[in-house]
C-alpha positions, 0 to 999 in steps of 0.5 A, spaced: 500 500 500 502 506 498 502 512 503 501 519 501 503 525 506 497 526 509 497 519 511 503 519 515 501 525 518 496 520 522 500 514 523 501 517 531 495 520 532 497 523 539 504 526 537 500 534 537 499 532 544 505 529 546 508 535 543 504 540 546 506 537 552 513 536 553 517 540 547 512 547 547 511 546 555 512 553 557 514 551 564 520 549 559 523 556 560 520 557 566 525 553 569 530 555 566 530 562 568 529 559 575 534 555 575 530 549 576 534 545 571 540 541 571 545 537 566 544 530 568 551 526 565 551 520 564 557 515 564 563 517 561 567 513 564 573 509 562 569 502 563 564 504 557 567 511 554 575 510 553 579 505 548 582 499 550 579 500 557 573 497 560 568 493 556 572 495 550 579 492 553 579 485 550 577 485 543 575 478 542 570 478 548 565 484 548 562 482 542 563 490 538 565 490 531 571 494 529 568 498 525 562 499 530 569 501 535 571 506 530 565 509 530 563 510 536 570 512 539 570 517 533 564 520 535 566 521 542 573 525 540 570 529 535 564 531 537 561 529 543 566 529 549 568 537 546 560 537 546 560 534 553 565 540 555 562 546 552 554 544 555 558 543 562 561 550 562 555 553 561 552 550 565 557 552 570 557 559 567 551 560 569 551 557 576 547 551 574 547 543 577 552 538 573 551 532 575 555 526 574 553 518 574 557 513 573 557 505 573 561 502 579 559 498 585 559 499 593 564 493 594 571 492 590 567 485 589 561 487 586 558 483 590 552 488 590 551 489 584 544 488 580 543 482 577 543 485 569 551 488 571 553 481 573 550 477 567 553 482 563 559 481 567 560 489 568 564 491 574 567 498 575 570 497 583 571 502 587 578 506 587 579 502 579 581 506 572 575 504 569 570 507 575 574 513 573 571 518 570 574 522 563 577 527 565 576 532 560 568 532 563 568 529 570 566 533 575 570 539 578 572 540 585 571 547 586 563 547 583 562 541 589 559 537 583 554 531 585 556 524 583 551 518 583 554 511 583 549 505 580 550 498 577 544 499 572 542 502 566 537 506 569 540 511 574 534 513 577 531 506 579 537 503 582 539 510 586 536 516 589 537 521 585 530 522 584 530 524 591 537 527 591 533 533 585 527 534 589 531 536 595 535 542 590 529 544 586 530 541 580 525 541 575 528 539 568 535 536 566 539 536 560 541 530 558 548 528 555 552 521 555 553 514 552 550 509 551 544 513 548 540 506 546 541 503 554 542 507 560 541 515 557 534 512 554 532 508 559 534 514 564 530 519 559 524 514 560 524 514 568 525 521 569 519 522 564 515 519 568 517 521 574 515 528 572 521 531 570 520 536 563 527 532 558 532 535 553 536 531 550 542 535 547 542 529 541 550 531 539 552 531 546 550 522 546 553 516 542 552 508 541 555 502 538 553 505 531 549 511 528 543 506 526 542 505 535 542 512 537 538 514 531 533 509 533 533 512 541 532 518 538 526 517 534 522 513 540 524 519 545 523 524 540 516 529 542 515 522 547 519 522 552 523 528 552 525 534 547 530 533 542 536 539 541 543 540 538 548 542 542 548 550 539 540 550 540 541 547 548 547 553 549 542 558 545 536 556 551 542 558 556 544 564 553 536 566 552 533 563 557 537 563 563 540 569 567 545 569 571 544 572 578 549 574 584 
């Protein structure tokens, strides 16, 4: 059967709503000049962003091609660690919450890690290289950045940073990291559901192949979060957001 434009446009009967909810939401700028917003950074981390370390250090065990491996690293240097950085010190700029989440467990043994990290075998240990942040877009000790620790791919139901949001007045997040497919799609769907207006910075977030991350996208967009490039996130800031002393 061949579908004409008209048709398409009635495939997802309910995208005007959702839109005029989540992407046109006024309370959108509301936040943000309040300061009621934070960029929520999700694992970018030696065990899944740095090659050679982590999940990538054998090559004959972790089931990624080279040419995904090329891909992905390729990304991360070239656009989304220097993106990473630039959203970071913008927001810090105007004196706005970095938070960082990482993957590592309670105990050098991972023994309270959940069950998915240890059928996956993930274990990033307390004190280890892979529990490290990447330097360029950890946190920075003189803006005393909160870090939030997990062992699964939603930060929001394996720790408390719902709670920890609540007690600063957040309202919305940005949100940048890896993997887009896994913990920032399932974290982006949490934080949707626990009432939290998302932006999703797009070029500030890699996978394994372009196919993974535009597909998350596709799901996330005018669902669950508001898609944005890296210059349309800054020129929010700079339109949205006044820095007050």
């Amino acid at each position: 059967m061949n579908l004409g434009q008209s048709d398409f446009e009635h495939l997802d009967p309910l995208r005007d709503v959702y839109h005029e909810a989540f992407v046109e939401n006024p309370a959108q700028q509301t936040f943000l000049k309040k300061g009621n917003v934070a960029l929520l950074c999700i694992d970018l981390q030696y065990l899944d962003a740095a090659r050679g370390h982590g999940v990538f250090r054998d090559a004959t065990s972790h089931g990624v091609s080279p040419e995904a491996q090329e891909y992905y690293f390729n990304r991360l240097d070239q656009l989304v660690l220097p993106g990473v950085q630039r959203i970071q010190n913008a927001f810090r700029e105007h004196q706005l919450e970095v938070i960082h989440t990482r993957i590592q467990s309670l105990t050098r043994d991972g023994r309270d890690r959940s069950k998915g990290h240890r059928r996956l075998g993930l274990l990033a240990a307390p004190g280890t290289r892979d529990a490290d942040f990447i330097e360029s877009v950890g946190p920075k000790d003189e803006y005393d950045e909160i870090v939030i620790n997990k062992t699964a791919s939603g930060v929001f139901s394996s720790t408390n940073l719902h709670y920890v949001l609540k007690n600063i007045g957040i309202e919305a997040l940005y949100v940048v990291g890896v993997y887009t497919n896994e913990c920032v799609e399932t974290t982006v769907r949490d934080a949707c559901d626990l009432g939290y207006l998302v932006t999703v910075v797009e070029d500030c977030c890699a996978t394994v192949t372009k196919e993974l991350h535009e597909a998350s996208l596709a799901t996330l967009r005018d669902r669950y979060a508001r898609i944005v490039t890296l210059d349309e996130a800054l020129g929010n800031l700079a339109k949205y957001h006044q820095v007050t002393q």
